[in-house]
MARBA-3410 file (N, C-alpha, C, O; in Angstrom, 1 decimal):
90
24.7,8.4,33.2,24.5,7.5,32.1,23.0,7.7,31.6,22.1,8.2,32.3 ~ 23.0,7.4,30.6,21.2,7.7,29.6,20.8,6.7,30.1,21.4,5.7,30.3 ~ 19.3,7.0,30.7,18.4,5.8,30.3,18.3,5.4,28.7,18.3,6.0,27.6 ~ 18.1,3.9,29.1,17.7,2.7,27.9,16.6,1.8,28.3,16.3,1.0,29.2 ~ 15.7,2.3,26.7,15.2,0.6,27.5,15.3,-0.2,26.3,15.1,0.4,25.2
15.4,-1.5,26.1,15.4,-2.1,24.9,14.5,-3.1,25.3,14.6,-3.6,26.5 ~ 13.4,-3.7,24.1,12.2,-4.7,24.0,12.3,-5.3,22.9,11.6,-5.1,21.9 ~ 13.1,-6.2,22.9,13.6,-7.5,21.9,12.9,-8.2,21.0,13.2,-8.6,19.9 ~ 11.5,-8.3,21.7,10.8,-8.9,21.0,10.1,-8.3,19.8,10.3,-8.7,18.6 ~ 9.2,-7.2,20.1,8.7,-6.2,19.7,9.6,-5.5,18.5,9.0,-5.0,17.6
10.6,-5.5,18.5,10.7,-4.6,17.2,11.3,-5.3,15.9,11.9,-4.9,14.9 ~ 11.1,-6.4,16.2,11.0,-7.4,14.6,9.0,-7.6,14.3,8.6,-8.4,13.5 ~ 8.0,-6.6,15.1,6.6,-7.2,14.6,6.2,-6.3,13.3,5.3,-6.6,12.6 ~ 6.9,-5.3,13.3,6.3,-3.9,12.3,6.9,-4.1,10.8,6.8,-3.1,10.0 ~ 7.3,-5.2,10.4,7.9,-5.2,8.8,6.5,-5.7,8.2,5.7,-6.4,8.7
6.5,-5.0,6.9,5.6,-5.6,5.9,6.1,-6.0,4.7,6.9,-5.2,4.2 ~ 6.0,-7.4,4.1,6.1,-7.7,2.6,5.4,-7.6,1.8,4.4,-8.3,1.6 ~ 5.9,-6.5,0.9,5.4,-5.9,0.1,5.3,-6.5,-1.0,4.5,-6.1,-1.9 ~ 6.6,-8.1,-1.5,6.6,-8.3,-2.5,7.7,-9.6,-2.5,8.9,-9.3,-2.4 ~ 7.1,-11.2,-2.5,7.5,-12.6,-2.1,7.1,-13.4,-3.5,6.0,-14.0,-3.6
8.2,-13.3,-4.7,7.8,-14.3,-5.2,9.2,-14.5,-5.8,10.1,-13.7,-5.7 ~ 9.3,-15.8,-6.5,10.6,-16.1,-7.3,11.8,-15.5,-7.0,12.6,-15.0,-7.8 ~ 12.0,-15.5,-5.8,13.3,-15.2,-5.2,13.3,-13.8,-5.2,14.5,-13.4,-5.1 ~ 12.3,-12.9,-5.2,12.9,-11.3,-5.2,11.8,-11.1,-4.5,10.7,-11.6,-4.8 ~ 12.1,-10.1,-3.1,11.4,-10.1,-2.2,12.0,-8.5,-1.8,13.1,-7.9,-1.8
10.5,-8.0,-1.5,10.7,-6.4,-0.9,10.1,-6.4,0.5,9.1,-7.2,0.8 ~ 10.6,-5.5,1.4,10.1,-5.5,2.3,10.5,-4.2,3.3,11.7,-3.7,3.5 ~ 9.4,-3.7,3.8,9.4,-2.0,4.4,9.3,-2.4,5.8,8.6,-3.3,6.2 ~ 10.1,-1.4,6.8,9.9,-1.6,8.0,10.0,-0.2,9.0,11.1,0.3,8.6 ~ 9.6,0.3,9.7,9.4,1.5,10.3,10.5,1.4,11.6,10.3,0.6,12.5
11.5,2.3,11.5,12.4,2.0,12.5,11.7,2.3,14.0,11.4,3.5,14.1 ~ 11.5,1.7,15.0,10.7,1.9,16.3,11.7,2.2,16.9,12.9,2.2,16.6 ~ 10.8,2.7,18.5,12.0,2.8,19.8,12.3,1.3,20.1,13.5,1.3,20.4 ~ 12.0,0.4,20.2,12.4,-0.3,20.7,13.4,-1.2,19.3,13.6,-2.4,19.2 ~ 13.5,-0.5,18.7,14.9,-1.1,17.9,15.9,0.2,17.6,16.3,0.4,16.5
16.2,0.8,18.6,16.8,1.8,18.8,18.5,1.5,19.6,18.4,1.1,20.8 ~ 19.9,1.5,19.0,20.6,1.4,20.5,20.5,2.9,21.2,19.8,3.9,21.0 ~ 21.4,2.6,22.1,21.9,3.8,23.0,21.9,5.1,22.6,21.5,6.1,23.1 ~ 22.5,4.9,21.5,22.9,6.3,20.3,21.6,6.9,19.5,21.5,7.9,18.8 ~ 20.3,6.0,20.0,19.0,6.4,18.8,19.2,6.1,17.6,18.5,6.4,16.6
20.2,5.3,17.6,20.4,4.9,15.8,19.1,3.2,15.9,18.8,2.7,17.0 ~ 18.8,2.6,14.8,18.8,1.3,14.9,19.4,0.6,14.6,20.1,0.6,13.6 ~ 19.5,-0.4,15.6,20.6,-1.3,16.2,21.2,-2.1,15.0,20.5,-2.3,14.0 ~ 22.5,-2.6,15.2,23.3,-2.9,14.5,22.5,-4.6,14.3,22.5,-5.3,13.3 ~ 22.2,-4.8,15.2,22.0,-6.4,15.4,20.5,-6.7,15.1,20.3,-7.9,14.7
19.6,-5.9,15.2,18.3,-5.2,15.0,18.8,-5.6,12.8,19.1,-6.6,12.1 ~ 18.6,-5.0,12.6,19.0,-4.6,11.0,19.6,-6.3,11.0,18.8,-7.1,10.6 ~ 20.7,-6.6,11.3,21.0,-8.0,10.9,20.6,-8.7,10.9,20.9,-9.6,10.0 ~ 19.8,-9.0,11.9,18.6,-9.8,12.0,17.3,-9.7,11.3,16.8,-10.7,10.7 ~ 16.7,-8.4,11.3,15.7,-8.5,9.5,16.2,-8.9,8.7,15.6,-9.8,8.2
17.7,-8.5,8.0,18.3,-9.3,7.0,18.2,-10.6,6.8,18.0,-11.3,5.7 ~ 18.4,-11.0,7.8,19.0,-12.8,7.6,17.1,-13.4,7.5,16.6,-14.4,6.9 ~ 16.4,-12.5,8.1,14.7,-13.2,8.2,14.6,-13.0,6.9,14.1,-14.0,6.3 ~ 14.9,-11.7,6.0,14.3,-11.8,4.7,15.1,-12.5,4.0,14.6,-12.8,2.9 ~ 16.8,-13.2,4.1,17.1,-13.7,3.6,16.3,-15.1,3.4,16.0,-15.6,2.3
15.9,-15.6,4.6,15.3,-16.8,4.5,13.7,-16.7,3.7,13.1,-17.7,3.3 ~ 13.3,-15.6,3.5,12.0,-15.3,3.0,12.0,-15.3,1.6,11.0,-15.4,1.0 ~ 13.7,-15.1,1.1,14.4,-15.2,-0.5,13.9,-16.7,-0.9,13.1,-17.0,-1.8 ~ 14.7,-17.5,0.0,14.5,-18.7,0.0,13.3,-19.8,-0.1,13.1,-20.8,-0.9 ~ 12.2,-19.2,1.1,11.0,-20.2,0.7,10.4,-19.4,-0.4,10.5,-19.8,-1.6
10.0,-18.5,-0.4,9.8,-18.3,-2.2,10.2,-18.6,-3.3,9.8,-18.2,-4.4 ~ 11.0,-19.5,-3.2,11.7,-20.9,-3.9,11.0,-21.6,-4.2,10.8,-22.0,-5.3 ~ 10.5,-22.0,-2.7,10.1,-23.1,-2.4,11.3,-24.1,-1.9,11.0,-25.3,-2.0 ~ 12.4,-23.9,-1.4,13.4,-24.5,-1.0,13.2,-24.6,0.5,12.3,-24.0,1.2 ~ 14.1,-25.4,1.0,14.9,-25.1,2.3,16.4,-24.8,2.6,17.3,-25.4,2.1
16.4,-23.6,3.6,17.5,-23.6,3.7,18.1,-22.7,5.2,17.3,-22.1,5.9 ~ 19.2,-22.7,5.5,20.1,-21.8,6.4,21.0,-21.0,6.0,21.7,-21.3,5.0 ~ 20.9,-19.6,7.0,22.8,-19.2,6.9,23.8,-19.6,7.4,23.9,-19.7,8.6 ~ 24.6,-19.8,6.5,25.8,-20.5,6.4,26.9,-19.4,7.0,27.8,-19.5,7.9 ~ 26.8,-18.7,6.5,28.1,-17.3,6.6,27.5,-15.8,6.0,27.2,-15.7,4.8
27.3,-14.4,7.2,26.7,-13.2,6.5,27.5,-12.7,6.9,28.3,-13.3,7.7 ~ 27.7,-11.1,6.4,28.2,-9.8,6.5,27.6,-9.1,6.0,27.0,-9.4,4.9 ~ 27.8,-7.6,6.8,27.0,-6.4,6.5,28.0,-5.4,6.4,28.9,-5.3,7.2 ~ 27.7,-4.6,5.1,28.2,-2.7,5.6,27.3,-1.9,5.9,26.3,-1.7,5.1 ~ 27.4,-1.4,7.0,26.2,-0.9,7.2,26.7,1.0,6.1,27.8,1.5,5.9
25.8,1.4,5.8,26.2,2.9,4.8,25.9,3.5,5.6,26.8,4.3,5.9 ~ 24.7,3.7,6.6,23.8,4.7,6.9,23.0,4.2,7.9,22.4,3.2,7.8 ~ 23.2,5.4,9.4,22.5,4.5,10.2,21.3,5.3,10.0,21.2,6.4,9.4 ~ 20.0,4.2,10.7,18.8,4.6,10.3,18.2,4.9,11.8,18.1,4.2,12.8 ~ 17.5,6.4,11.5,16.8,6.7,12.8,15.6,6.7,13.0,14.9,6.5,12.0
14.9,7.0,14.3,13.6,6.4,14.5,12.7,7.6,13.8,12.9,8.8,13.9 ~ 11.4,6.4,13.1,10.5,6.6,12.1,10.8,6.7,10.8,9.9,6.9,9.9 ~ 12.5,6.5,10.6,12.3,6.0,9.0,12.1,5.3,8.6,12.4,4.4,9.4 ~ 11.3,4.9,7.4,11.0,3.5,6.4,12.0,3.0,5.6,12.2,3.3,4.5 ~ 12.6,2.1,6.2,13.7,1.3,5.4,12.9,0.3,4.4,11.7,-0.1,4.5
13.7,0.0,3.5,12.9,-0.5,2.4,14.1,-1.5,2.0,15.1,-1.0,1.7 ~ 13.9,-2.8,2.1,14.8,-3.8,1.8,14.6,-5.0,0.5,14.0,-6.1,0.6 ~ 15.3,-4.5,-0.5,14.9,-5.1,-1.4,16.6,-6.3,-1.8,17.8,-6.2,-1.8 ~ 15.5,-7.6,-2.1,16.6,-9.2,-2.7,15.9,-9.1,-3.5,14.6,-8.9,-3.6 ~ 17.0,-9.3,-4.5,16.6,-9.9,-5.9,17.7,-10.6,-6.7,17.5,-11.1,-7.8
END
């Protein structure tokens, strides 16, 4: 079997917002090892979870409060380590 190591915390620290106002929000993140699964792809759950963080990042740019209620993802394309994913709400 492969070694793994996975570090949970750490690979949600490397996103930057590039762009937070009036509900349209961009934001770049550098895929790391430690948001890597088994396969070297980044993680399925990794990615869903930036999502739902910038979803909420949609939101206080509002100026609102709020939660998710209900998500889903397709994922198109897995992303490997040291790409710049670039996630844009609007």
């Amino acid at each position: 079997m492969k070694d793994f190591h996975f570090d949970a915390i750490s690979a949600f620290e490397n996103y930057e917002i590039e762009k937070m106002r009036d509900g349209h929000v961009v934001v770049t993140t550098k895929v790391v090892n430690s948001s890597l699964n088994y396969y070297g792809n980044a993680h399925g759950g990794y990615l869903f979870t930036l999502c739902d963080q910038i979803s909420g990042l949609v939101v206080i740019s509002l100026g609102l409060d709020g939660v998710t209620l209900q998500s889903s993802i397709n994922y198109l394309k897995a992303g490997k380590l040291d790409d710049v994913l670039t996630i844009i709400v609007a």
